[in-house]
N, C-alpha and C positions, 0 to 999 in steps of 0.2 A: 504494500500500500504506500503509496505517494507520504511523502509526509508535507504537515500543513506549509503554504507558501507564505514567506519572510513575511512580517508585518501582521500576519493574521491570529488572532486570541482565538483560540476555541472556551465553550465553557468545559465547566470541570465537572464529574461527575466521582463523587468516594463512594467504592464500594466496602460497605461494612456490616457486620454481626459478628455473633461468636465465634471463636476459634474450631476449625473443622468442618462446618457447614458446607461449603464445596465455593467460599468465593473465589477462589485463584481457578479451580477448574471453570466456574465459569465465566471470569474474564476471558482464559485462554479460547472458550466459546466464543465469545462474543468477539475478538479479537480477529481469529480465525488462524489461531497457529500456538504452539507452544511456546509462550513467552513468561508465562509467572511461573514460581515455583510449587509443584506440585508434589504430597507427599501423604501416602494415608496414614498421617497422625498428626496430633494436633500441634498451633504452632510454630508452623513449617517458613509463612511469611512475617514477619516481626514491624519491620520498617512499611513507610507510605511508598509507594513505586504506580509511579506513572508512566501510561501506555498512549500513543497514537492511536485512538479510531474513529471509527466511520463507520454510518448506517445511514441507508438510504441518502447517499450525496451529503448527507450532515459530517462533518469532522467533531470531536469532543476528544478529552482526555479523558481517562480512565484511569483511578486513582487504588488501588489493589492495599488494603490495609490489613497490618494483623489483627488477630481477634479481637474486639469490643468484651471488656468485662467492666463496669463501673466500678467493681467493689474489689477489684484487682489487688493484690500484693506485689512486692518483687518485681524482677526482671515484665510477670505482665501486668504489671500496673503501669510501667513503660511502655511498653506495646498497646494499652489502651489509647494515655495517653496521646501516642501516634495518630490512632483513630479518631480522636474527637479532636486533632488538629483540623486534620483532614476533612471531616465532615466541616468544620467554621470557615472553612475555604473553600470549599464546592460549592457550584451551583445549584447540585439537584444531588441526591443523595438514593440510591440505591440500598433498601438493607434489605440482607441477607436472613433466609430462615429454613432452615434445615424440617421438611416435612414430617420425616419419619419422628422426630423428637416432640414435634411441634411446638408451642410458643413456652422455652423455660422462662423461669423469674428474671433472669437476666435477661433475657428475649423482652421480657416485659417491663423492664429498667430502661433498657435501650429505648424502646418506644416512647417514653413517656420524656425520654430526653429528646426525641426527635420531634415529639408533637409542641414541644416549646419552641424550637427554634424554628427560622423563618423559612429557609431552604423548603423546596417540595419534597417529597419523600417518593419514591416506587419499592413498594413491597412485594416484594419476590420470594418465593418458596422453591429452594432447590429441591430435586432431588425426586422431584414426580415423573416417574418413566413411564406410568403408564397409565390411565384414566381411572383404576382402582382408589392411588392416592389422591384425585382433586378435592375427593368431601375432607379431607386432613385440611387441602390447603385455605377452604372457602371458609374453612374455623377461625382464619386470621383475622374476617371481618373485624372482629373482636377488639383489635389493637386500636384500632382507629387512625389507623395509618392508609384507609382506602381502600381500595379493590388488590388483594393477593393476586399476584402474577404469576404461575406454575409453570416452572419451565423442570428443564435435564440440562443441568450444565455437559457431564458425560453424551449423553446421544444428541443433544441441541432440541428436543421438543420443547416447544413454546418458544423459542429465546428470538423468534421474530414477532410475536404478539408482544413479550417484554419491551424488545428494543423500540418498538412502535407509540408506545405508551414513554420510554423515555426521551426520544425526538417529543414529542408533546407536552413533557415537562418541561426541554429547556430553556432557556430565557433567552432571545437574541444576544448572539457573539458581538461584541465592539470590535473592531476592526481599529489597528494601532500602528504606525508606519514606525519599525523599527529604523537602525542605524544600518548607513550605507556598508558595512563590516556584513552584514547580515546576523547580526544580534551577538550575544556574549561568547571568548571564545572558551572552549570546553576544555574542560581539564576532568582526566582522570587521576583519581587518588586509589594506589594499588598499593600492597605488600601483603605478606604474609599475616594469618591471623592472630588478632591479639598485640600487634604491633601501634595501637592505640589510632587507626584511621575514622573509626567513626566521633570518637573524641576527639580530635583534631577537626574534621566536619563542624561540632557544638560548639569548637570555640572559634572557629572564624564567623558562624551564623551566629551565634549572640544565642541561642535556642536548643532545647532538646531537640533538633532535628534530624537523628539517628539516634536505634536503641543502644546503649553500653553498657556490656555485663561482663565480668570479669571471666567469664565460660569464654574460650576462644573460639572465632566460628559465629557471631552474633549475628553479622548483616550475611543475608541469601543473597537478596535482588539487589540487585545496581539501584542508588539515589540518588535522584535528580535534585540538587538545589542550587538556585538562586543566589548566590550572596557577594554585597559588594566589598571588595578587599581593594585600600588605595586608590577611594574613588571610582572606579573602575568595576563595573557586574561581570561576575563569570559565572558558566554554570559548571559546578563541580559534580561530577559521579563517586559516590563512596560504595565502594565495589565488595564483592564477597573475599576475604581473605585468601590465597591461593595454596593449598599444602602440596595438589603433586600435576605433574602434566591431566590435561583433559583427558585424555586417552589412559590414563590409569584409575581416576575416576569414576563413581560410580553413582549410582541414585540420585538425590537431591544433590549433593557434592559436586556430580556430574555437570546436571546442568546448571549453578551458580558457576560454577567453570568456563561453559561457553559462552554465559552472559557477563560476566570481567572480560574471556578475551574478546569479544565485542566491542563493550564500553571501551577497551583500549583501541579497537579498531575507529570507532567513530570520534575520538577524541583527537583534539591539537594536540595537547601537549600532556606528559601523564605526572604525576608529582608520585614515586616511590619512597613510601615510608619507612624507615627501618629505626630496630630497636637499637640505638645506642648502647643500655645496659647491656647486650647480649651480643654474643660473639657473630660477625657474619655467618650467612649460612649459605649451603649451596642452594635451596628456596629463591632465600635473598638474591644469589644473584641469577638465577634462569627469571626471576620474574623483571629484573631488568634486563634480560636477554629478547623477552617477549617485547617488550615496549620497544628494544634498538631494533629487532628484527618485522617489527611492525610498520618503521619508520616514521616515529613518534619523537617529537619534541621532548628533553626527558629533564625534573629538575629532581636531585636525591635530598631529602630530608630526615636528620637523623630525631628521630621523636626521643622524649625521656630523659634529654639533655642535663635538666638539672637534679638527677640522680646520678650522674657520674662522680666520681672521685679520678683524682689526677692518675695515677696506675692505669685506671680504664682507658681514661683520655690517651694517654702515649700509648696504648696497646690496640688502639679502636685506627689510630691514626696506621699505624704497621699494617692494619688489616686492612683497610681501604687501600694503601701503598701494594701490599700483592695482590688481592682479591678483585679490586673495581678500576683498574689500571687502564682497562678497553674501553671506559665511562671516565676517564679522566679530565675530559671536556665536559660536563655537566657540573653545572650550579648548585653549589650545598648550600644548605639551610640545618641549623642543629636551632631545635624548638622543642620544645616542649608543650605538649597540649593540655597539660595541669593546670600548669603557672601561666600561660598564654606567651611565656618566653621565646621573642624572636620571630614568631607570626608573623607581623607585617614585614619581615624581609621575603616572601612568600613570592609577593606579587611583582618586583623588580624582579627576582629569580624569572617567574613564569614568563613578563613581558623581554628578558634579554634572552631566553630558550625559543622564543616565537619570534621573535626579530632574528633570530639564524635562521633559523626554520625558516622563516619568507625571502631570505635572502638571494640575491640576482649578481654573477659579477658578469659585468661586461665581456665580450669575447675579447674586445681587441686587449682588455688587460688583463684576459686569462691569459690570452695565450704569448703577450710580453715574458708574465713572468716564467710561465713554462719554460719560455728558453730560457730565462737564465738561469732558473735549477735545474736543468737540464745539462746545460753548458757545466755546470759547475759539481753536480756527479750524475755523470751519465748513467743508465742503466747498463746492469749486469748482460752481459751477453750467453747464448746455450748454445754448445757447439763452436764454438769459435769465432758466432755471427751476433754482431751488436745491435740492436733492433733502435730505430730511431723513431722518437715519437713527431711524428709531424704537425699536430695540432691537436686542438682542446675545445669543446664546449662545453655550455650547461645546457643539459635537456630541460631541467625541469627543477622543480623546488620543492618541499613540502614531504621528504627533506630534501638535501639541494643534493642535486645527479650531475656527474661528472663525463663524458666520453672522451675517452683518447684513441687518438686515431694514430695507429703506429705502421710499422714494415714488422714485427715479428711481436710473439708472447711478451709480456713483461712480468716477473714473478712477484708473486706477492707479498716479499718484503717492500719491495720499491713501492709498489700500489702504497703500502701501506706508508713509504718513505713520502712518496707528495700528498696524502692525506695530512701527515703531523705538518706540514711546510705549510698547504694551506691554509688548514687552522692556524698557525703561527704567526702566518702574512695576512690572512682576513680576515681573522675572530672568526670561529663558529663556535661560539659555548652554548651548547644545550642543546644541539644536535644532532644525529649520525650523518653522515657525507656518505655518497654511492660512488663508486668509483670503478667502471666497467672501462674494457679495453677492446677496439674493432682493429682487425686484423688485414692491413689493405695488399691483397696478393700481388703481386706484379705479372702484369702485363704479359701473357703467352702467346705468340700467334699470332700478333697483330691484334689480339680483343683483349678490350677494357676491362679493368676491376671493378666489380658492383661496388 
């Protein structure tokens, strides 16, 4: 599906009830593809996670919350809270109701919090497969939340009578002419779990706007937020923590996996978090391997900052020295997401990683300086034959692509020799450089080289 064109609001629709009732199964309905996290057991989605859709020609967001419990404890009195952010931000409000249970005390707390606020409400009963359970769902009258909407998030019965009914809740879209950039640019926020990203999230937004529990492994689904840093709006993704490649992955694990490496795929620039207190790991660095081989903008932040003592400090610094040597160009940031220590150095970091990242050099001054580091250590020769580089462009940017146009191989130490030269002679901090080699044959027979 298209996603909405620059400039346009969609309204917002939070889907919410108790935990396990089937809402992620049936946004992934409504949606029409597997995009939330799905799990048969309870509290599988924690955070608020927004979805691009569309019905009947209408665009809206789709806002996927963890389970609503008012009288909450703990980690889900967190996760409620999520919920009733979400619903004060929505337009129209979808609650969810599990047929086979039908309406518990909580079901009926929720309602009564919904019948006060102003938002419209669409009362939905999942879980009706088949015309036996509608007298369950027609009991909902009851709430006074309207007419029950019996859908099957699983087989999709009903869920075109539902979405029919929420097109007619929602309130005309305002329509909002963003910035010629084409709106904020995106940062993803990735590392390993436990490394304090979703708290670092609450303390740039000013808000509990991700859940934080001391269980590592907290956030599933990728989150979308808003927040301005340095004057400047970005939207940040606080991503599932990553423990092992996708393809070793499995169930829920699995797919919070392929939606991090997504969210790095669709992002500018990614900011990796790592735990200072704690020794690099090899995690640590394949999950900055994914970001350099995605070709992403990359800024490293060492979180937990002021729990170090000096011993750690000089041994944290050795470890970056042999471990992160091939990111040697990327922008640090040592913060702390307790104390808020050193956050606003964040957004310099991100805007001098995205000014490489867009970066253009001219041909006629690329290929000046080629000759003279060229001239001044020629490439290695194979076989006896010295390969001459004849010239140089940039294909392209984002990140910035290199072609050299030679008469034979050049190996890849050298490759890697006019990599450090141009970083040296044109700044690139904070992002990887491409650097590909075409091989121009000579002339046999009177016919030309492609």
């Amino acid at each position: 599906m298209a996603e909405p064109a620059p400039g346009e609001r969609v309204p917002v629709v939070a889907v919410v009830g108790r935990p396990n009732v089937g809402k992620s199964t049936l946004v992934n309905r409504i949606l029409g593809r597997r995009e939330a996290v799905v799990q048969d057991v309870p509290g599988v989605t924690r955070d608020r996670v927004a979805y691009d859709a569309m019905w009947s020609g209408r665009r809206f967001t789709l806002v996927d919350t963890g389970g609503w419990e008012p009288d909450a404890q703990g980690l889900q009195a967190m996760v409620s809270a999520q919920a009733e952010r979400a619903v004060g931000t929505a337009d129209v409000v979808l609650f969810v109701i599990d047929a086979r249970t039908g309406a518990t005390g909580t079901d009926t707390a929720v309602a009564r919090i919904l019948r006060r606020g102003k938002q419209p409400v669409v009362l939905t009963v999942t879980k009706v497969d088949d015309e036996r359970a509608e007298p369950d769902a027609a009991e909902l009258w009851s709430l006074g939340l309207g007419e029950p909407h019996p859908v099957s998030g699983l087989h999709g019965r009903g869920t075109g009578d539902l979405l029919d009914a929420l097109l007619a809740a929602l309130p005309d879209a305002p329509r909002e002419n963003e910035d010629e950039n084409g709106g904020p640019r995106r940062v993803a926020l990735v590392g390993r779990p436990n490394v304090g990203k979703s708290s670092l999230l609450n303390r740039l937004t000013g808000e509990e706007r991700s859940v934080v529990d001391a269980v590592a492994g907290t956030t599933v689904d990728p989150v979308d937020s808003l927040l301005q840093l340095d004057g400047e709006i970005w939207r940040f993704v606080d991503t599932a923590g990553l423990r092992r490649r996708v393809n070793q992955a499995s169930g829920m694990e699995y797919y919070a996996s392929l939606r991090t490496a997504a969210a790095i795929e669709s992002a500018e620039v990614a900011v990796v978090l790592l735990d200072a207190s704690e020794r690099l790991t090899e995690q640590d660095q394949r999950i900055i391997g994914e970001v350099v081989d995605a070709g992403r903008a990359l800024v490293l932040a060492f979180n937990k900052w002021d729990l170090l003592e000096e011993d750690r400090r000089l041994q944290l610094e050795r470890e970056i020295s042999r471990d992160l040597a091939r990111v040697g160009w990327a922008p640090r940031v040592n913060v702390s997401a307790r104390t808020g220590r050193a956050v606003e150095r964040l957004a310099p970091a991100l805007r001098t990683a995205l000014a490489s990242w867009d970066r253009r050099i001219p041909t006629g001054r690329l290929n000046s300086w080629l000759a003279d580091v060229v001239a001044q250590t020629p490439p290695p020769g194979r076989g006896g034959r010295v390969p001459r580089v004849l010239f140089a462009t940039q294909a392209d940017v984002r990140p910035p692509r290199f072609v050299l146009f030679t008469t034979g191989f050049l190996e890849a130490g050298y490759r890697r020799f006019l990599e450090r030269r141009l970083r040296e002679d044109f700044e690139f901090p904070g992002t990887p450089l491409v650097i590909s080699v075409r091989v121009r044959e000579k002339r046999s027979g009177g016919s030309s080289a492609r």
